[in-house]
C-alpha positions as CSV (number, residue, x, y, z in Angstrom):
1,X,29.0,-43.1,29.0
2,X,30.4,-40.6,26.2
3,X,34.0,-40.3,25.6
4,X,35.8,-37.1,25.1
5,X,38.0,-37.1,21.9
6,X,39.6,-35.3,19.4
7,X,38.1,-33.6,16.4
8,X,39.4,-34.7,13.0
9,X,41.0,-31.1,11.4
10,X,38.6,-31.6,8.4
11,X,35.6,-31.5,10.8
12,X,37.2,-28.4,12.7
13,X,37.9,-26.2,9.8
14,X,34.3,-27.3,8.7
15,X,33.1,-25.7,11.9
16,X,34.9,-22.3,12.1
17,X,34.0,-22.1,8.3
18,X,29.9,-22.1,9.6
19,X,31.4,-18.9,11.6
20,X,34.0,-16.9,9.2
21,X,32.5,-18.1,5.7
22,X,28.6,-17.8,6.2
23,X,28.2,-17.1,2.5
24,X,29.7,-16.3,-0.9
25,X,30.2,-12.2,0.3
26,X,32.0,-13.4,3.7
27,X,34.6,-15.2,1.4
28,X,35.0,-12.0,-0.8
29,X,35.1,-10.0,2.1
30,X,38.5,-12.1,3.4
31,X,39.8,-12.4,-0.1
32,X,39.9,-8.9,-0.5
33,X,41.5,-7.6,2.5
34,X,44.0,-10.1,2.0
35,X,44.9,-8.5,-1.2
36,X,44.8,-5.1,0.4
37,X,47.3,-6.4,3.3
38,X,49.4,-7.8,0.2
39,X,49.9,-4.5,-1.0
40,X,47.9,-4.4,-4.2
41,X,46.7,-1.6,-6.1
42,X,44.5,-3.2,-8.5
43,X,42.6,-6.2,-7.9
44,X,39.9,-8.1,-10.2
45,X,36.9,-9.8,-8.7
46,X,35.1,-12.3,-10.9
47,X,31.7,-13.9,-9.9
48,X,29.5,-17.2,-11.0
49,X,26.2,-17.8,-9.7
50,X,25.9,-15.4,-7.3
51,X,29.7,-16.8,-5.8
52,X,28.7,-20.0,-4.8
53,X,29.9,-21.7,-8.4
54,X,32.8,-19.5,-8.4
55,X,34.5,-16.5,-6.4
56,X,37.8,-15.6,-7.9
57,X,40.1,-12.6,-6.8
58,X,43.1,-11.6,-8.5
59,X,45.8,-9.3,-7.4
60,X,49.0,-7.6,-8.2
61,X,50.5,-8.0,-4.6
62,X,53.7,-9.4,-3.4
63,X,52.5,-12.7,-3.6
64,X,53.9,-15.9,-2.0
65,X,56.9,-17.5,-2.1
66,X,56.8,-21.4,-3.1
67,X,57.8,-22.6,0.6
68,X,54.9,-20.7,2.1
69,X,52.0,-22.2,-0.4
70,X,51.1,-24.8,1.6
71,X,50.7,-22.9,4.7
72,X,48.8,-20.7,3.0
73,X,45.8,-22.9,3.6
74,X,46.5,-24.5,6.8
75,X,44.7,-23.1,10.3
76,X,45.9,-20.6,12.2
77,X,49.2,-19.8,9.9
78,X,49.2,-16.5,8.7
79,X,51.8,-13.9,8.3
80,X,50.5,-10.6,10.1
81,X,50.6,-11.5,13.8
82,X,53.3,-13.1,15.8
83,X,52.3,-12.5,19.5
84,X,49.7,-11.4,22.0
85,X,51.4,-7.5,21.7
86,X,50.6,-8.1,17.9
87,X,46.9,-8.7,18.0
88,X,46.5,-6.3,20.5
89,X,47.8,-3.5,17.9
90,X,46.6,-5.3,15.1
91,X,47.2,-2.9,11.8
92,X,46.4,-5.3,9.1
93,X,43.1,-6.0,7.9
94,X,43.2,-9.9,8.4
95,X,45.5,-11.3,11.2
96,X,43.7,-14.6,12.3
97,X,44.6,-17.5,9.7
98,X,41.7,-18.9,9.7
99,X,40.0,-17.6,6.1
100,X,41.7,-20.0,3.8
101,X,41.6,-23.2,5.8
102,X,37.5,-22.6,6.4
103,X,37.3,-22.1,2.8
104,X,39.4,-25.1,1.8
105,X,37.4,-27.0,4.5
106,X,34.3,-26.6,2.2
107,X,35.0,-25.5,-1.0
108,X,37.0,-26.7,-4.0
109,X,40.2,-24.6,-3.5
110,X,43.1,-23.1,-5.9
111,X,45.6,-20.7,-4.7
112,X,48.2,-19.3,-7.7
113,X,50.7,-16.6,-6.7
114,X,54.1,-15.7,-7.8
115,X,56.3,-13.2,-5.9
116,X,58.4,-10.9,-7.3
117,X,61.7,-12.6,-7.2
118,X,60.2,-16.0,-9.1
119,X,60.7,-17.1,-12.7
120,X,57.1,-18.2,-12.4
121,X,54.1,-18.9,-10.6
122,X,53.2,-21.9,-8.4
123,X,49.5,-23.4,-7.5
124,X,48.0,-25.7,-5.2
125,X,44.5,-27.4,-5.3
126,X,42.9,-28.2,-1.5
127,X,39.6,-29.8,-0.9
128,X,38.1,-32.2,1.3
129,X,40.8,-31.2,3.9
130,X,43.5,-32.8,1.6
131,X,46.1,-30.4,-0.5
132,X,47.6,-31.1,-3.8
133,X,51.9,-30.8,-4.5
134,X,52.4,-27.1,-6.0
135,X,52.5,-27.1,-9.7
136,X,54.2,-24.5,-11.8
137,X,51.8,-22.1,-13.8
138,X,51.4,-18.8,-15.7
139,X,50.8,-16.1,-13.8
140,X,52.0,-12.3,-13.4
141,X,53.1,-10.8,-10.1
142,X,50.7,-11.4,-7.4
143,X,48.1,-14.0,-6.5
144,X,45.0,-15.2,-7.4
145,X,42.6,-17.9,-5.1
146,X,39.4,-19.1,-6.9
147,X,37.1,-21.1,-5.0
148,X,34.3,-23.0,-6.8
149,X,31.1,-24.5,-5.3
150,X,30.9,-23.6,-2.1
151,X,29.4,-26.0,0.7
152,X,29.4,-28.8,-1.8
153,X,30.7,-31.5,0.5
154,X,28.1,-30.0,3.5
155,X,24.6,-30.2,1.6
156,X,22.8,-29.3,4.8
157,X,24.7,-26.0,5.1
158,X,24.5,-25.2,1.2
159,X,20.7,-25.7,1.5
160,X,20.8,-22.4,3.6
161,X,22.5,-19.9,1.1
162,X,19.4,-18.1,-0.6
163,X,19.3,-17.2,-4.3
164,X,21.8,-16.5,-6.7
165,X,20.8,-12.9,-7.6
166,X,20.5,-12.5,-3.5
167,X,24.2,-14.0,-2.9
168,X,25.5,-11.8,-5.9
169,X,23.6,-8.8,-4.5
170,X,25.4,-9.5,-1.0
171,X,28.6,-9.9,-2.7
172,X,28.4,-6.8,-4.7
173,X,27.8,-4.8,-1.0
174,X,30.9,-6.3,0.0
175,X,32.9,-5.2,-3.1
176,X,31.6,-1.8,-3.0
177,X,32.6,-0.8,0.8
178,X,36.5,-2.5,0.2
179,X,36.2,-0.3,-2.5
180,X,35.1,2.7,-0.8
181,X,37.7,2.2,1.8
182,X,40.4,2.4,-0.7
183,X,40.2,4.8,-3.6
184,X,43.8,4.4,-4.1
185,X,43.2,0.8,-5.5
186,X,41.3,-0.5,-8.7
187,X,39.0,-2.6,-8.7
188,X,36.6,-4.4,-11.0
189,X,34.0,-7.1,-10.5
190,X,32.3,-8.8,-13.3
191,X,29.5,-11.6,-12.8
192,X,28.6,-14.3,-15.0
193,X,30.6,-12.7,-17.4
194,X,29.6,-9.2,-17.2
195,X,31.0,-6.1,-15.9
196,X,29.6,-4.8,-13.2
197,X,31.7,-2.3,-11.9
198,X,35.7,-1.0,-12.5
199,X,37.4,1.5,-10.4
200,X,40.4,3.2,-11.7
201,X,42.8,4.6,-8.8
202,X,40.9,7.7,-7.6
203,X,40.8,10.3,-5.2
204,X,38.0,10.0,-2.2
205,X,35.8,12.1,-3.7
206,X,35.4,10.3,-7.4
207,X,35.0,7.5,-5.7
208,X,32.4,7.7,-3.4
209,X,30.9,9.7,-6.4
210,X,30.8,6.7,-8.3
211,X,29.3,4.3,-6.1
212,X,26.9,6.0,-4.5
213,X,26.1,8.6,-7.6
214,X,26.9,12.6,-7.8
215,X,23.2,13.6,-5.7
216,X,25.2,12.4,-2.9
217,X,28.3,14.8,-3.6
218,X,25.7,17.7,-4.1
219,X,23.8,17.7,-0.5
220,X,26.8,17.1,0.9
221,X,29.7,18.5,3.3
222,X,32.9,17.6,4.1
223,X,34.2,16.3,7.3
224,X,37.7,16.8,8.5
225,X,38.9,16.9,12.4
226,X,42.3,16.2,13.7
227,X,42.4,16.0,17.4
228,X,46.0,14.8,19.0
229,X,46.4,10.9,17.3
230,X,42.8,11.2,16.1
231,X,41.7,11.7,12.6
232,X,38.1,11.6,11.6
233,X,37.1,12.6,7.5
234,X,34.9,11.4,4.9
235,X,31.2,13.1,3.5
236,X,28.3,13.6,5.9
237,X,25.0,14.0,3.8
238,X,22.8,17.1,4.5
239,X,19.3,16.6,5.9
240,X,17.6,17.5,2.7
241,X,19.4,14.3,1.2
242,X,18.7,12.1,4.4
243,X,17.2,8.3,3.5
244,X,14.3,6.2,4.8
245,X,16.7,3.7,5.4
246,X,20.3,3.0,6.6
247,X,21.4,1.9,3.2
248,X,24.6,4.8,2.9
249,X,25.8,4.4,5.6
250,X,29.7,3.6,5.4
251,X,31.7,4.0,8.8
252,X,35.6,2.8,8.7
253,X,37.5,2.5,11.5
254,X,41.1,2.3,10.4
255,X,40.1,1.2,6.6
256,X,37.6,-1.5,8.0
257,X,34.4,-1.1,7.8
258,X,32.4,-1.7,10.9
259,X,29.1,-1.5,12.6
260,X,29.7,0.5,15.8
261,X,27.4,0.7,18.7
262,X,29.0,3.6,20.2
263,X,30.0,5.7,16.4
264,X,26.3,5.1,15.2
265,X,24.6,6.7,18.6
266,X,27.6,9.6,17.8
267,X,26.7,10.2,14.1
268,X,22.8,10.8,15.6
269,X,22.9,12.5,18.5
270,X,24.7,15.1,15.6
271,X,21.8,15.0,13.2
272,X,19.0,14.8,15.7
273,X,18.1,18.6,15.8
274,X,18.4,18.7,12.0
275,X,16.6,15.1,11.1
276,X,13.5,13.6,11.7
277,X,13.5,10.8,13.2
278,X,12.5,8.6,10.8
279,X,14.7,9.7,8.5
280,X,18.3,8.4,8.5
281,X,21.3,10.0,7.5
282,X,23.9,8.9,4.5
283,X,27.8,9.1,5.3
284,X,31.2,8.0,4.3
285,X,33.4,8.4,7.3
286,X,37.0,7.5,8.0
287,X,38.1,7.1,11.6
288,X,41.5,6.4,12.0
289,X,42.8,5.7,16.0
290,X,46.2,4.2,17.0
291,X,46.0,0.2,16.3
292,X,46.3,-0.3,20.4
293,X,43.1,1.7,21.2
294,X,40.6,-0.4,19.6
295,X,40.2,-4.1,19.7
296,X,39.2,-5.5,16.5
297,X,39.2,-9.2,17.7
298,X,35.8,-9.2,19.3
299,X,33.5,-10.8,16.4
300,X,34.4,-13.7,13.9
301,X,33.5,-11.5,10.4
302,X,35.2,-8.5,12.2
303,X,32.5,-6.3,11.7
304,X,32.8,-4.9,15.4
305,X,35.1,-3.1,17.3
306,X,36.0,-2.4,20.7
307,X,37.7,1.2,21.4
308,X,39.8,1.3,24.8
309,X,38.3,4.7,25.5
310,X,34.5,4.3,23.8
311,X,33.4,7.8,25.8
312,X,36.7,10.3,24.6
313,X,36.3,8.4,20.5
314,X,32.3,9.3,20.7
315,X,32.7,12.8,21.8
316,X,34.7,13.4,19.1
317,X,32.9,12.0,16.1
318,X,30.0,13.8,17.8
319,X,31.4,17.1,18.3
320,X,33.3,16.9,14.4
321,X,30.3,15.7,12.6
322,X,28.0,18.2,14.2
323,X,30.4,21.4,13.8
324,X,30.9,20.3,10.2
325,X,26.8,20.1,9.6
326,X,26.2,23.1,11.6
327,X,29.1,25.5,9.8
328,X,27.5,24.5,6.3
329,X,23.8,25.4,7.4
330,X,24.0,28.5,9.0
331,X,26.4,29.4,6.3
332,X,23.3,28.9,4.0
333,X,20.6,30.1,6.1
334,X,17.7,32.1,4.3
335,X,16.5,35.7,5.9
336,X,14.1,35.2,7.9
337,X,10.5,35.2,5.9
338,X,9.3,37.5,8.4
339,X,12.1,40.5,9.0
340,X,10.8,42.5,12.4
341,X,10.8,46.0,12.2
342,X,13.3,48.0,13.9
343,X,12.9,50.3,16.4
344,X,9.9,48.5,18.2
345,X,9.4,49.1,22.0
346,X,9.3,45.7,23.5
347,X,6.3,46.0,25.4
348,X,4.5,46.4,22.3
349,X,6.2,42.7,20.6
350,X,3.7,40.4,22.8
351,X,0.8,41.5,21.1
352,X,2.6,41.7,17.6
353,X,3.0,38.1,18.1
354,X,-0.1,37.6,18.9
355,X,-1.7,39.0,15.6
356,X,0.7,36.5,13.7
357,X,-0.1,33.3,15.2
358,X,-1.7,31.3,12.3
359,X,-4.9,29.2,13.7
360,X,-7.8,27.9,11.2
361,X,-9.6,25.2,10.0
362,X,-9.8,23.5,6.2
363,X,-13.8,24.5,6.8
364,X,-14.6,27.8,7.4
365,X,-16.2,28.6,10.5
366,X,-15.7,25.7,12.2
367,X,-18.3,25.9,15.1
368,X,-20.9,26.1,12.7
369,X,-20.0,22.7,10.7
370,X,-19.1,21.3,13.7
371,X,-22.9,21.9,14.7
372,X,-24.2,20.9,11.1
373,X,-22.6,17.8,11.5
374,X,-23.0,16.6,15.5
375,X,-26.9,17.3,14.7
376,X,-27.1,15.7,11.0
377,X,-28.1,18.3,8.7
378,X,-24.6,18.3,7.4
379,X,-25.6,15.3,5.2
380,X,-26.9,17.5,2.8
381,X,-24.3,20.1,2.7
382,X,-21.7,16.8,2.3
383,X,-23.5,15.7,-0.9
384,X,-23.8,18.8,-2.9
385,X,-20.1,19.7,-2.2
386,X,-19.2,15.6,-3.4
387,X,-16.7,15.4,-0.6
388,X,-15.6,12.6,1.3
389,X,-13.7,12.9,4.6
390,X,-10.6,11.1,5.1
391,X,-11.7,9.7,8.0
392,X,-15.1,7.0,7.9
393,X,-15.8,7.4,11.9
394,X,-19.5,8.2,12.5
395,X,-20.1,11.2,14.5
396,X,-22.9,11.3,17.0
397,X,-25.2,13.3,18.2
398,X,-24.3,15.7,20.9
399,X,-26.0,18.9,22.1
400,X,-24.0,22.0,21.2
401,X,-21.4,23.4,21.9
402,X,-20.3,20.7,24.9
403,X,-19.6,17.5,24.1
404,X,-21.7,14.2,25.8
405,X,-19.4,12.7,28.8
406,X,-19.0,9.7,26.6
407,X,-16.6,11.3,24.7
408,X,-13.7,12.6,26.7
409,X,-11.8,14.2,24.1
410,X,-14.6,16.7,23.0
411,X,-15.3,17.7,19.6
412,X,-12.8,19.7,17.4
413,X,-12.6,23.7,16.8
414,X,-9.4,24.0,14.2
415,X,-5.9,23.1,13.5
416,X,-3.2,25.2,16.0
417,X,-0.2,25.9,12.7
418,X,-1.1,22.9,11.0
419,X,-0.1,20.6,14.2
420,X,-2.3,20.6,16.4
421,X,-6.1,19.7,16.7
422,X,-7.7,22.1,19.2
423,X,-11.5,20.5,20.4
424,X,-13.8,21.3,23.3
425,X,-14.6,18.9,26.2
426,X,-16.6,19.3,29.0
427,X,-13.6,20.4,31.1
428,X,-12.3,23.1,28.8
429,X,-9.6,23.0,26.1
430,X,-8.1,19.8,24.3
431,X,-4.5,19.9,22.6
432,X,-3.5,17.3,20.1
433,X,-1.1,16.4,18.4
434,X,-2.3,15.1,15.5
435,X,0.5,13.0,14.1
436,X,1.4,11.9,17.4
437,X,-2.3,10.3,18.0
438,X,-2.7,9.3,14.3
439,X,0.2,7.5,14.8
440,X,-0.9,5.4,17.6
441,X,-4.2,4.7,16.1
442,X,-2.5,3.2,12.9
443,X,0.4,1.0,15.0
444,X,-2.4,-0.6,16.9
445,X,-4.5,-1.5,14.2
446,X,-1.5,-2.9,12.3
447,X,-0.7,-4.8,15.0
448,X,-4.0,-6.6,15.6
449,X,-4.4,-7.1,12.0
450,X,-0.6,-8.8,11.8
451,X,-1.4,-10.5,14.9
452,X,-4.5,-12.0,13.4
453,X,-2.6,-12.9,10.1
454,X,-5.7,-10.6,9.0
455,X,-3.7,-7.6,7.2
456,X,-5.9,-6.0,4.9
457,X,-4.8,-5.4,1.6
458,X,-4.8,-2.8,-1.2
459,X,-4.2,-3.6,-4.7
460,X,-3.1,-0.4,-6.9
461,X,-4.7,0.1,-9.8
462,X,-1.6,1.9,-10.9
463,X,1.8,0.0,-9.0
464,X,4.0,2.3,-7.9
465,X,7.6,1.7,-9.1
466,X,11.0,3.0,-8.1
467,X,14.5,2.5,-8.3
468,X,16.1,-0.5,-6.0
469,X,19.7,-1.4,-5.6
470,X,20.4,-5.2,-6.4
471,X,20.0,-6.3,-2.8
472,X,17.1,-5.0,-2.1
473,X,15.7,-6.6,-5.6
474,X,17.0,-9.8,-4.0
475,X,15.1,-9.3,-1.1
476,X,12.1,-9.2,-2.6
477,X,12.1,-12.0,-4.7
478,X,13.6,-14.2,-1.6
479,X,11.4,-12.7,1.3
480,X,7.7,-13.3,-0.8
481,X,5.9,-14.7,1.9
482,X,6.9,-12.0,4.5
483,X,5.9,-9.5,2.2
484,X,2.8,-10.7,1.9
485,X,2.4,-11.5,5.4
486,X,2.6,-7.8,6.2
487,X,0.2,-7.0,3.4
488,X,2.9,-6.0,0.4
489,X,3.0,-7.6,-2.9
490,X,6.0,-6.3,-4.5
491,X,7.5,-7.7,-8.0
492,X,11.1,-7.0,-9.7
493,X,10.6,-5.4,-13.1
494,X,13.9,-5.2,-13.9
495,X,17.4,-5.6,-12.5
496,X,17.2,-2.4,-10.5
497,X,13.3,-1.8,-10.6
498,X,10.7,-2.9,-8.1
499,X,7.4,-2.7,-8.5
500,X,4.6,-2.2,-5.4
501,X,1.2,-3.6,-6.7
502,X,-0.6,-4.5,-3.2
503,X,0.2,-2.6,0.0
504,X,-1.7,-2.7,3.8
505,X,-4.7,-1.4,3.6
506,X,-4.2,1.3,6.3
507,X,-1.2,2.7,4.4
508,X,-1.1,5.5,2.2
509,X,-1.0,4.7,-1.6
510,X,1.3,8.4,-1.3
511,X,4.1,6.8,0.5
512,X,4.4,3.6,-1.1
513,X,7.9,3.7,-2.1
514,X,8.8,4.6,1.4
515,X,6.9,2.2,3.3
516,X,8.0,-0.8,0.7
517,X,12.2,0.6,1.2
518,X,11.6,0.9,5.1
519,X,10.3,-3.7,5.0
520,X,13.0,-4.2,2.5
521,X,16.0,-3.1,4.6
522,X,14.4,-4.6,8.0
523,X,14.2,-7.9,5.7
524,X,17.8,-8.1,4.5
525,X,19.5,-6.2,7.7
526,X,17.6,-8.7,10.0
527,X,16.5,-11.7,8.1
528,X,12.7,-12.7,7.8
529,X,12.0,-14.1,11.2
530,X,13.9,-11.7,13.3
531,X,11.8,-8.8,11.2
532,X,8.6,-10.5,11.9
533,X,9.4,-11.7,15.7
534,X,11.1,-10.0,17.9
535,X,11.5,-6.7,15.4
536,X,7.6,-6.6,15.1
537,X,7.2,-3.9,17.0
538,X,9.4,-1.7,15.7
539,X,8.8,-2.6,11.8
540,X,5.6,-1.9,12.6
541,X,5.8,1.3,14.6
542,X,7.7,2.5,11.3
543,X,4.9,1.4,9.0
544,X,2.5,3.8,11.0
545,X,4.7,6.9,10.9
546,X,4.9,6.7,7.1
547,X,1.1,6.2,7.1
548,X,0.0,8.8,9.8
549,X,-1.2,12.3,9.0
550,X,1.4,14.8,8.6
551,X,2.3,18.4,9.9
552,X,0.5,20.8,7.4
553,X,-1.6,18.9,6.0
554,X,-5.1,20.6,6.6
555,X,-7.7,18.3,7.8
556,X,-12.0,19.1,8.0
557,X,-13.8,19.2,10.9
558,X,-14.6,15.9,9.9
559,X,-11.5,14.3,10.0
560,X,-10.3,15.9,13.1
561,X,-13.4,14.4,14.7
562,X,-12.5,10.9,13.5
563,X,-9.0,11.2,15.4
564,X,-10.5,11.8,18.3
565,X,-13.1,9.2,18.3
566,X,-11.1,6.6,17.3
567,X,-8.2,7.8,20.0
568,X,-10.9,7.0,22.8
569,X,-11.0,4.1,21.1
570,X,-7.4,3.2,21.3
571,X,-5.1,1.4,23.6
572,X,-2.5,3.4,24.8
573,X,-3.4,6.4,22.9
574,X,-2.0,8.6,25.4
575,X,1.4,8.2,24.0
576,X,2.8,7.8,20.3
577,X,5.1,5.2,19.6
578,X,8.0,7.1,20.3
579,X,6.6,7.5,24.2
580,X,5.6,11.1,23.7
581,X,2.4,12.8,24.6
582,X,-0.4,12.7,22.5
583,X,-2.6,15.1,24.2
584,X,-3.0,17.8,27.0
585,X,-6.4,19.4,28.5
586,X,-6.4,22.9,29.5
587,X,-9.3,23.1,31.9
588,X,-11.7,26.1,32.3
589,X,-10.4,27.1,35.7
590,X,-6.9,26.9,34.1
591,X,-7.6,29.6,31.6
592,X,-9.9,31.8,33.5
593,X,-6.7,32.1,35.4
594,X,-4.5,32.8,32.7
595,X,-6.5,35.6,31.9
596,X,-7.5,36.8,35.5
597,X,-11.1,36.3,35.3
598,X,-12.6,36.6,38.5
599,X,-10.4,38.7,40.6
């Protein structure tokens, strides 16, 4: 029969520290707030191997007084919460007092500070759950903790901390949104000896400037509301800059940066008349509420929040983003291309709308080629003009002009503005939307060839390069065989350069660069096997947008054919991925109405 007993403390910190300290940039993260609670204004992050040899941060704060050292790195003592009215109006970035003790629990641990009324500094050395006597040392005002191999005394835990150049690219995340939050601090952060980046104090605008480069700045607006005790500002991107992933995306409730459920549905339900959908939008928002109407004790890296009145807070990020998007726009609006007349009688504006509607085909008359083609004596015609169609579906013979029953979608007429496929079936008049349908032909084949571990690949003769930030050069050197489970081969050329040598098959060569971003960030937001599980779908479903043809683009009888074969050939081709229609028919007896034939 088992025996309930006590844990030892060691083993306890050991645990919480699997929750609070889940890599090198989760100690950062606490090190740095607690020099932001400290009152610092410049603070100096230094970095070896990635942060698992050594993360030290160094501030100028009020430090801590000899008495309170030891404390320092005990459980649950900390100095920013006293009661349960406290932490329910918590204003301080940390507040649990838990950070240290998870750190010392794992890690080789040395905390220096001096406060401003010592002759000198003091330090203590904590590891294995045991504490050193302070010791006098040099240092100025402030405090410095420096925390060397971490997870050395837990091998099994250490085994799961990926790369160097991936922990350092985490780490450097971290430092960048604590540095975003507060342009009124410096900041530096050198690894292995290096600078990587220094912050002088600056206003909001150099600083977000500096991290995330003056483009940003230029297709950008500025968001300012003020609403009773409510205070939303920051930058808000402009479509034209918008991003194929979510990798600007900065959101701060009350200077902590958070992922928010109900502020990330807020920010696009404002850009979704502006945005396509598969772009997202880049921002640096402040939100800042009374401490007592949001919880911030609801997850152990504080990265979520809980508001007391979620509906009121999303209504008005909703309502200020979108007015601030919406003023900018129509302030820079072109003239319409084409101005109508004056002085028209309205009667007579139907049919002037009619004479502008743009309908046509990449082939000229289109009936004809469609005939030269359903009967074979295209061939010919193909050859001399050495043309390919896009699209390798056979097309078989049908008598002309209606299509065999067999195939239900007809045969195609033209493109409707560069959107539409228009094709004649037995029953009248086909619609379809040609993205839409391409779409769904390409997620389906991707997911039977994933499925089968059968993804067809493409190596370019050229590789397609682009610029990468650090993590997502991490990613790809740590996620290899995920990449090349979904059919990429992709290679760091340098620090901030990755290379896209082999891609699926089915993908087009065109959007490389997006396609390779868009499994990057599903890879380091999600992790390898929740991308590839129960993400599938929706990786995917993304893969085929990028792939899928796209509005404008003029396609030959041919090609238009192809869609529609292989839609009949498709499951679920009535629907794209998104759950919209893919195709309507207009019948005969529909449009012999419409224009009163017969009575």
């Amino acid at each position: 029969m088992y025996s309930i007993q006590l844990l030892p403390d060691l083993l306890i910190n050991q645990i919480a520290a699997g929750e609070v300290i889940e890599r090198p940039a989760s100690a950062l993260k606490e090190l740095l707030e607690n020099s932001l609670d400290a009152g610092a204004t410049d603070i100096a992050v230094q970095l070896e191997g990635g942060g698992i040899k050594l993360l030290r941060v160094r501030d100028n704060g009020v430090g801590i007084a000899l008495e309170q050292l030891p404390l320092a790195l005990m459980r649950h003592a900390t100095s920013k919460i006293a009661s349960l009215d406290d932490l329910q109006r918590v204003a301080s970035m940390g507040f649990r007092g838990e950070a240290l003790a998870s750190m010392a629990a794992v890690a080789q641990v040395t905390l220096t500070s001096r406060s401003a009324d010592a002759a000198h500094a003091w330090k203590i050395e904590a590891a294995d759950g045991t504490q050193s006597a302070a010791a006098p040392a040099a240092h100025a005002h402030g405090t410095s903790v420096e925390m060397r191999e971490l997870y050395f005394n837990t091998p099994a835990r250490r085994k799961f901390l990926k790369s160097e150049s991936t922990e350092y690219a985490w780490c450097e995340e971290t430092f960048k949104r604590i540095a975003l939050s507060r342009p009124d601090v410096a900041f530096s952060l050198q690894h292995n000896g290096r600078m990587a980046w220094q912050f002088p104090t600056q206003n909001m605008q150099q600083r977000i400037t500096a991290i995330l480069g003056a483009e940003f700045g230029l297709h950008a607006v500025n968001v300012e509301r003020q609403v009773a005790n409510l205070h939303l500002h920051g930058i808000a991107a402009l479509p034209a800059y918008s991003r194929s992933s979510r990798d600007e995306q900065y959101f701060f409730v009350n200077g902590r940066f958070v992922r928010d459920k109900v502020l990330m549905h807020a920010v696009r339900q404002a850009y979704q008349d502006i945005l396509h959908h598969q772009r997202h939008p880049a921002f640096v928002l402040f939100l800042d509420v009374p401490p007592e109407q949001v919880d911030v004790n609801v997850h152990p890296a504080k990265s979520e929040v809980r508001f007391r009145e979620s509906q009121g807070i999303h209504q008005f990020v909703f309502h200020a983003l979108q007015d601030a998007l919406s003023a900018t726009m129509q302030a820079s609006a072109p003239a319409p291309a084409i101005p109508v007349p004056e002085n028209i009688p309205i009667n007579s504006f139907v049919p002037m709308q009619q004479q502008r509607i743009p309908f046509g085909a990449a082939q000229p008359q289109a009936a004809y080629k469609l005939w030269e083609f359903q009967t074979g004596k295209g061939e010919e015609v193909r050859e001399k003009g050495n043309s390919k169609p896009a699209f390798d579906s056979p097309l078989p013979p049908s008598p002309f002009p209606l299509p065999a029953p067999e195939h239900p979608l007809g045969f195609a007429l033209g493109q409707l503005s560069g959107i539409y496929i228009l094709a004649q079936n037995q029953q009248g008049l086909i619609v379809v939307d040609m993205h839409a349908a391409h779409e769904r032909i390409v997620y389906e084949k991707l997911k039977t060839a994933f499925d089968r571990q059968q993804m067809p690949t493409q190596p370019l003769l050229i590789p397609v390069t682009f610029s990468a930030d650090t993590l997502d050069v991490a990613t790809a050197e740590e996620e290899q065989q995920a990449l090349h489970q979904l059919g990429f081969e992709l290679a760091p050329i340098s620090t901030n350069t990755l290379a896209v040598r082999a891609m699926p098959a089915m993908l087009k060569q065109a959007r490389a660069e997006a396609a390779a971003r868009e499994v990057l960030h599903e890879l380091r937001e999600f992790g390898a096997s929740r991308a590839l599980t129960e993400r599938r779908n929706e990786l995917l479903a993304t893969l085929a947008c990028h792939s899928a043809v796209r509005a404008n683009q003029q396609l030959s009888i041919p090609e238009m054919n192809a869609i529609l074969r292989e839609m009949e050939q498709t499951e679920r081709a009535d629907q794209c991925n998104h759950g919209r229609p893919t195709w309507f028919q207009v019948t005969l007896a529909e449009l012999d109405s419409m224009f009163m034939r017969g009575k």
